[in-house]
N, C-alpha and C positions, 0 to 999 in steps of 0.2 A: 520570424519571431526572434527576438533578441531574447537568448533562451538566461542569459545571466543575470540581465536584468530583470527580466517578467521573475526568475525565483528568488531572487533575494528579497521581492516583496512577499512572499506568500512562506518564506522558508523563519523559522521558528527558532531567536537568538538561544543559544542556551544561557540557562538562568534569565532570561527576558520575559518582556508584559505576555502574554498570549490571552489576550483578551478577544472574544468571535465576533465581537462587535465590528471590529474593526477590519473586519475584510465580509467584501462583497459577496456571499454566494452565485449574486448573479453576472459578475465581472465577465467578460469576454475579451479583458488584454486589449489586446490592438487592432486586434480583428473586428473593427465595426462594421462592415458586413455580411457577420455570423457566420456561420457554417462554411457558406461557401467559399470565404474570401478565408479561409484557414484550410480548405482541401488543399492544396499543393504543398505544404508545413505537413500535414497530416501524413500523405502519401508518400515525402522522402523519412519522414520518421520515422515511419513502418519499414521501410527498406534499409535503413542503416540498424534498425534495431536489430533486421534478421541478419545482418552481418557481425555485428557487434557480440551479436548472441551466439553465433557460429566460433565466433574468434575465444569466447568464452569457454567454451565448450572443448575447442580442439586443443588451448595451451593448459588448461586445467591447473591455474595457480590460484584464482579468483573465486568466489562466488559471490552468489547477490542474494541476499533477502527483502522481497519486497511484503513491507504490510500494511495491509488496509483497514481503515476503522471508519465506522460511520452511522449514523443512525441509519432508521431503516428504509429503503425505498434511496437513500442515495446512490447506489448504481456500483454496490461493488463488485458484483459477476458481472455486471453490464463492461466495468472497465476492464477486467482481466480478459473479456473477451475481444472487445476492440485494440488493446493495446497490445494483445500479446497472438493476433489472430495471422501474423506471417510468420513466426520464429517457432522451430523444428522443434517438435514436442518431445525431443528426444530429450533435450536438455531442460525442460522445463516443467516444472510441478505446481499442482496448488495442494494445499493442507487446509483444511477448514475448522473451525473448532465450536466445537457445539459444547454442549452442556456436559460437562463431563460424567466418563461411566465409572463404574461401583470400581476396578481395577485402576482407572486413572486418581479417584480422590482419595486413594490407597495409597499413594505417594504425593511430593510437591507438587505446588499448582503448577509449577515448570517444566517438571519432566516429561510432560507430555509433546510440549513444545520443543523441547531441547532434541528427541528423538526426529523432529523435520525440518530441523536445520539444514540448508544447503549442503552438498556435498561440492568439492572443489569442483570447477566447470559447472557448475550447477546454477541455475534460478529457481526458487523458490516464492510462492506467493502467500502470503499468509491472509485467509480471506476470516476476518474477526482475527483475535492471535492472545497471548501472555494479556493484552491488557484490558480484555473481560474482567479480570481480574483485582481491575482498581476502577473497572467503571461499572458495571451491572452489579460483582461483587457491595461493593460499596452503595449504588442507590438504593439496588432492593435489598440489603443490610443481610446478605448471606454471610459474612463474617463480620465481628467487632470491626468499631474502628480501629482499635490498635493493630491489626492485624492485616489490613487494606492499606495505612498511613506507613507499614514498612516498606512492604512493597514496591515503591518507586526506588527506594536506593537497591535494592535487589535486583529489582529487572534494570536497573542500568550497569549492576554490575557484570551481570547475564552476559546482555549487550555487548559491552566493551570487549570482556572475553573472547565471543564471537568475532567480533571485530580483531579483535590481537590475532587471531586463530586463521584471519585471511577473509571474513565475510566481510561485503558490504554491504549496509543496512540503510537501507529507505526506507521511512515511514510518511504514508499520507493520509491525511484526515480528510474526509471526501463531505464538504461543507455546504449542507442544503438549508433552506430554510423551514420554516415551520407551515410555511404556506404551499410551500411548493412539495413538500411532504405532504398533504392532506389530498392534491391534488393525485397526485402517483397514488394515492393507497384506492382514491375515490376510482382510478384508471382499472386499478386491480379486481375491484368490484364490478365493475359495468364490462367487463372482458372475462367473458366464460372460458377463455383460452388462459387468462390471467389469474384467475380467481383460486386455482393452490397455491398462490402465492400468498395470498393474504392468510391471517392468522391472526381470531379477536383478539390477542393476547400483547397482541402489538399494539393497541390503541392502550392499555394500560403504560407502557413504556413511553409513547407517544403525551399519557396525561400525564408524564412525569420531566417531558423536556428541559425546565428550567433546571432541576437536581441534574438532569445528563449534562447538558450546557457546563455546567460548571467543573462538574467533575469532568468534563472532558478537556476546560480548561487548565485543571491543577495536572492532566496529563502530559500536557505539552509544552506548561511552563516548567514540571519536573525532571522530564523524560527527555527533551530535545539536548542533545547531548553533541559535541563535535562529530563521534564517530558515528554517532547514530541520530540524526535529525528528524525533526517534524516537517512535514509542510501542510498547509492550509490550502485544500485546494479548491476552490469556487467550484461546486458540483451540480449547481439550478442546470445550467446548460452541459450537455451531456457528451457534446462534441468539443469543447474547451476544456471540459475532465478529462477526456482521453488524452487530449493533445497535451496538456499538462504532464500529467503522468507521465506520458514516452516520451518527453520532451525532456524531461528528471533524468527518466531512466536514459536513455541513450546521453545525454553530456556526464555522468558518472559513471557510465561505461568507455567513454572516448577517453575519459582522465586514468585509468590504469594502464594505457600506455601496452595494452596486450599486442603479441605478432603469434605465427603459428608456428609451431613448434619445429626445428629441424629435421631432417630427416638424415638418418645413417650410412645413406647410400648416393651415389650420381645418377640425379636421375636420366639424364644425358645419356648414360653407359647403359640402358636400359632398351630392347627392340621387343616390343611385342609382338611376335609371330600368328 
């Protein structure tokens, strides 16, 4: 996989068009043999991410935030568990965010978020994250406009911060279609193993897709920032979303340039008995 060319197609200029039209949910890159003809990509990914993530962890100058957004039934527990299913849970988190409690909307819509920021050495996943915020906030009209339409320069301020502070910040929008949603939800139903998974409450969200569609546009045409970027990632096929994703994550972990850290002693001059 030519990993720098396959992301400059799906990666999000800032101040640019981010129009969903224009990329494929169902792309599969270069891989026209699907799945199988990307297993070998897949399996050294895995294995340099658990290095990568190792190397993270032991020099602790770094961190990573990763967040995911995407309507429902796109596969975001599905990607955090393929993409992150070799690298030492030691160093790695997820944060989820749900509907906020009476204690959280007690303060900024941030602070909640701000307390699961990465710690140096740290990966973080943010599964939904800060920009519920300007997207559910705003369709199901839990806040004025005026109040949702700030918020983009805020949370890039957030960001940057973050960023100045030593985080690295991936963001990807995991990009299904409207068809291939109907089918996953219909999978949910017909699978009694599946079926807590569903929730009537999500076909109203679902009869609102064009409102999400767009608002999910003014997201990532506002919000893709240098330090902190969007990417668009064809999410129909579920093994090119993975491979995506660790394919991000591992070439922006390769560019900090991490070693492990010194040690104070020779270890040569050393005999274990």
């Amino acid at each position: 996989m030519n990993v720098e060319a396959e992301l400059k197609k799906y990666k999000i200029t800032p101040g640019g068009r981010a129009h969903l039209g224009d990329w494929d949910p169902d792309d599969k890159g270069k891989y026209k043999g699907g799945k199988e003809d990307a297993q070998k990509d897949l399996l050294r990914l895995s294995e340099e991410l658990d290095r990568l993530q190792d190397l993270l962890y032991a020099e602790r100058k770094h961190s990573l935030l990763v967040v995911l957004q995407a309507m429902d039934t796109a596969g975001k527990d599905g990607t955090i568990r393929h993409v992150f299913n070799s690298v030492d849970p030691l160093g790695v988190r997820v944060a989820s965010f749900k509907a906020p409690s009476d204690q959280e909307l007690g303060h900024d819509y941030l602070w909640r978020v701000h307390k699961e920021a990465p710690a140096r050495g740290e990966i973080v996943i943010f599964n939904r994250s800060h920009y519920e915020d300007v997207l559910v906030a705003r369709v199901e009209g839990l806040v004025p406009k005026k109040v949702w339409k700030r918020r983009y320069d805020q949370i890039n301020d957030f960001e940057r911060m973050l960023a100045e502070e030593g985080t690295t910040i991936l963001k990807f929008y995991l990009h299904i279609s409207r068809d291939e949603q109907k089918l996953r939800l219909q999978e949910r139903l017909d699978d009694p193993s599946k079926q807590w998974k569903f929730n009537p409450g999500d076909l109203g969200t679902r009869a609102r897709w064009d409102d999400y569609m767009n608002a999910y546009e003014d997201v990532l045409r506002k919000t893709s920032t240098v330090h902190a970027p969007w990417y668009v990632v064809p999410a129909n096929r579920k093994w090119f979303r993975n491979l995506f994703v660790a394919a991000t994550i591992v070439l922006t972990l390769r560019g900090l340039g991490m070693s492990y850290p010194p040690v104070d002693y020779d270890p040569k001059s050393i005999i274990i008995e």
